[in-house]
C-alpha positions as CSV (number, residue, x, y, z in Angstrom):
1,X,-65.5,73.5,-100.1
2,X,-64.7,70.5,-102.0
3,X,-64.5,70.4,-105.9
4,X,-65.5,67.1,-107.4
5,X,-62.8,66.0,-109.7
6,X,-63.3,65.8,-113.6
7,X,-63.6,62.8,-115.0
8,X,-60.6,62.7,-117.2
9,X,-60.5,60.8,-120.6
10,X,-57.1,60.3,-122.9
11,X,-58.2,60.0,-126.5
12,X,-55.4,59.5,-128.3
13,X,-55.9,61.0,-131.8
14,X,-54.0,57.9,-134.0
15,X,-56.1,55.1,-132.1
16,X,-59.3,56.8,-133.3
17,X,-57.8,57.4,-137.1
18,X,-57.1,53.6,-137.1
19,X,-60.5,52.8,-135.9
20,X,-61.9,54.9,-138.5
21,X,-59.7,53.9,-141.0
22,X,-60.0,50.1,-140.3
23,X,-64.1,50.3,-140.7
24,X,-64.0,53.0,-143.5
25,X,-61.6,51.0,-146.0
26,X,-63.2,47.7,-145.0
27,X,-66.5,48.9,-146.2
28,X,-65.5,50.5,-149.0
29,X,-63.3,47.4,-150.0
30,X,-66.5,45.3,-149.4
31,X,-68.6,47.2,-151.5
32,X,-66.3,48.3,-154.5
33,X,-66.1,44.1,-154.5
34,X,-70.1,44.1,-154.1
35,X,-70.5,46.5,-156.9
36,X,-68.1,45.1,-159.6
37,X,-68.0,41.4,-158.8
38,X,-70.6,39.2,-158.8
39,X,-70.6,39.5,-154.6
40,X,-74.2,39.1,-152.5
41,X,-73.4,38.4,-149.4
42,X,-72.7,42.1,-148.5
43,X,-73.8,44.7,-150.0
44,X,-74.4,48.1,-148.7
45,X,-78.0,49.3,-149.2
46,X,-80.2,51.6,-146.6
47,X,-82.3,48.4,-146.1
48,X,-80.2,46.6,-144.9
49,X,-77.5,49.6,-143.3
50,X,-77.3,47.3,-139.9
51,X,-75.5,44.8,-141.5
52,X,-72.7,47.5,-141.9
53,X,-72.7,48.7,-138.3
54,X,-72.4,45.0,-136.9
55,X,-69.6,44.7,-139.3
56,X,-68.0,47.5,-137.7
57,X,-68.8,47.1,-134.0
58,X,-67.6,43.5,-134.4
59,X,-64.1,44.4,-136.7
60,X,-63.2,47.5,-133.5
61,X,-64.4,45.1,-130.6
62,X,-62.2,42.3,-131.8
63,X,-59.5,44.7,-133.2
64,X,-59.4,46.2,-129.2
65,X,-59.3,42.9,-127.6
66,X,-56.2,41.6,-130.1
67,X,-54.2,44.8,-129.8
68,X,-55.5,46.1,-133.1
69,X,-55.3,49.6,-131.5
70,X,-52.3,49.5,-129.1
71,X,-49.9,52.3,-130.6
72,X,-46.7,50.0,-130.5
73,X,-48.1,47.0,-131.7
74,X,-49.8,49.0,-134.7
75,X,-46.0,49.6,-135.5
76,X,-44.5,46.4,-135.4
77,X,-45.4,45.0,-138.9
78,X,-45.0,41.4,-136.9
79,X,-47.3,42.2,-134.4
80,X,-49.9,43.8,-137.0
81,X,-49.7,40.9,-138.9
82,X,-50.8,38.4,-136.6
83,X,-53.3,41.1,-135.2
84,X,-54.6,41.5,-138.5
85,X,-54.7,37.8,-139.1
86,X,-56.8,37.2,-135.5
87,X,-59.1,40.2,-136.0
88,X,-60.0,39.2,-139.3
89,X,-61.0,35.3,-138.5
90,X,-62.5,35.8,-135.6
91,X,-64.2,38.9,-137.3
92,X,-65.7,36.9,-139.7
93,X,-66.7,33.9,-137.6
94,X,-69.1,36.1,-135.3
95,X,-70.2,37.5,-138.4
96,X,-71.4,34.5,-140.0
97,X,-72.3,32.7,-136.4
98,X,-74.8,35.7,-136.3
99,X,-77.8,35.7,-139.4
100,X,-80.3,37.4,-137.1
101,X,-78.0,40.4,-136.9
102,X,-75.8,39.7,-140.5
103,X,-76.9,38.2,-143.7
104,X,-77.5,34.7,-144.0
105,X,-75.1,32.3,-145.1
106,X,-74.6,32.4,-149.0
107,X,-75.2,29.2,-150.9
108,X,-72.4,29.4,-152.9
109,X,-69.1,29.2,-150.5
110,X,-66.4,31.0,-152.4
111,X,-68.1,34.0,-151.2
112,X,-67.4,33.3,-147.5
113,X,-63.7,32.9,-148.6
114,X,-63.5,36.4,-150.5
115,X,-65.4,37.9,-147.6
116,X,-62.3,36.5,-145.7
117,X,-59.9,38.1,-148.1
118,X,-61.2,41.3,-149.0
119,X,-61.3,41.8,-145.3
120,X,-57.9,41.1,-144.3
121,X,-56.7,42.5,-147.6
122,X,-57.7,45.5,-146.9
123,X,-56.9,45.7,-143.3
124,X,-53.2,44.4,-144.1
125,X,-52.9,47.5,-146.7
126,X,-54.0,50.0,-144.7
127,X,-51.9,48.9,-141.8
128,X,-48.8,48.6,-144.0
129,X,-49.5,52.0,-145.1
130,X,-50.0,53.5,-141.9
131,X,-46.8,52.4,-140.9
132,X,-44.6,53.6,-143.5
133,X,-47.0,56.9,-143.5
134,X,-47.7,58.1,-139.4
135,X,-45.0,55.4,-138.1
136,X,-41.9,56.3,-139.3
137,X,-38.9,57.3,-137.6
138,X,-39.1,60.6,-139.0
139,X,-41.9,61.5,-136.5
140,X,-39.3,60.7,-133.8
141,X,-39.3,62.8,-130.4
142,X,-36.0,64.0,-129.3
143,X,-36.2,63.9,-125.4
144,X,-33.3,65.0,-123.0
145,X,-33.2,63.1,-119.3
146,X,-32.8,65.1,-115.9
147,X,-32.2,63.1,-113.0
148,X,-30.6,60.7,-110.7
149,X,-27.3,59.2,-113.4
150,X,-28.4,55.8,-111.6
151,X,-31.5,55.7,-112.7
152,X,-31.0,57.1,-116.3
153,X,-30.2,53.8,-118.0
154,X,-33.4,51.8,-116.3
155,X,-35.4,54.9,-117.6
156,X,-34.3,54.7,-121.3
157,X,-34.4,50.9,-121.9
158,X,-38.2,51.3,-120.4
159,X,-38.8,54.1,-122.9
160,X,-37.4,52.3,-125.5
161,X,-39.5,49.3,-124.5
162,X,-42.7,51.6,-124.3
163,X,-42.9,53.7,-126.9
164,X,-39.9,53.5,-130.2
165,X,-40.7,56.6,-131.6
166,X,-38.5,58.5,-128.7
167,X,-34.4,59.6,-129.3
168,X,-33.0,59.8,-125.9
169,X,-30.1,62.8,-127.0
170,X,-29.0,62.7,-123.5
171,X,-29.1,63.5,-119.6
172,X,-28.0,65.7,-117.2
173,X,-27.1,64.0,-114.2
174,X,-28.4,65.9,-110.6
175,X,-27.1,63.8,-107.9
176,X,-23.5,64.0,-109.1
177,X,-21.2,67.1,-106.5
178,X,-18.9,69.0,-108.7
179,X,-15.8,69.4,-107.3
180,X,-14.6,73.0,-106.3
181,X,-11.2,73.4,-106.3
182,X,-10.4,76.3,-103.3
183,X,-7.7,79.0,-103.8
């Protein structure tokens, strides 16, 4: 008899808090700037809650494709940067390039500019806190290797290389013959 094989899906639990995170605090950043500043292009009403949702589907789908969500890259406060930086202009562009879906354009063009902003304000502080917060050495894995001592030194620089948050204590070495000394 043959089992059909599961369909297996890895979901890693900090890629889906920065997704959420990254729509939640850009909303709420939008419309805590929509509620006390004189600020029309966005604002959140249940007319107009599609607005919101392109908003997001846009800010993940261009966040994916520029590494927004890749686990070491979300670390490196480099890389985030210039992430942030992409994901927000090209964010916005789509955004703007799309009044069937969005708003239309505002007459007056500051507000473009602090849509800009507010956006990649509040993406750059919730990354920035995210990494002192769920990236910080003190969440470090202390791993011990078992194996060919050959091979031990390509496997650390790759697991340094793939993921930081690993501290290689050590290894046991299995190919090495101890040396019995007869009687």
């Amino acid at each position: 008899m043959i089992v059909p094989q599961r369909i297996h899906f890895e979901i890693s639990e900090r890629k889906v808090l920065l997704r959420l995170m990254d729509v939640f605090i850009t909303v709420l950043t939008l419309g805590l700037i929509g509620h006390y500043f004189q600020f029309d292009y966005f604002k959140l009403s249940q007319t107009n809650f599609y607005w919101t949702i392109v908003l997001a589907v846009y800010l993940i789908l261009f966040g994916t494709i520029f590494e927004m969500y890749n686990l070491q890259t979300a670390s490196n406060r480099y890389q985030i940067s210039k992430s942030i930086i992409l994901t927000t202009s090209v964010t916005v562009l789509f955004y703007l390039l799309t009044p069937f879906y969005t708003p239309i354009l505002p007459s007056n063009r500051l507000q473009i500019l602090l849509f800009f902003f507010s956006i990649l304000f509040s993406l750059a502080l919730w990354r920035y806190l995210y990494i002192v917060l769920f990236a910080s050495n003190r969440f470090t894995k202390k791993v011990l290797f078992v194996g060919n001592s050959n091979e031990i030194g390509i496997l650390i620089a790759e697991l340094a290389k793939f993921n930081p948050h690993y501290r290689v204590l050590g290894y046991v070495a299995v190919n090495e013959v101890p040396e019995f000394v007869e009687r």
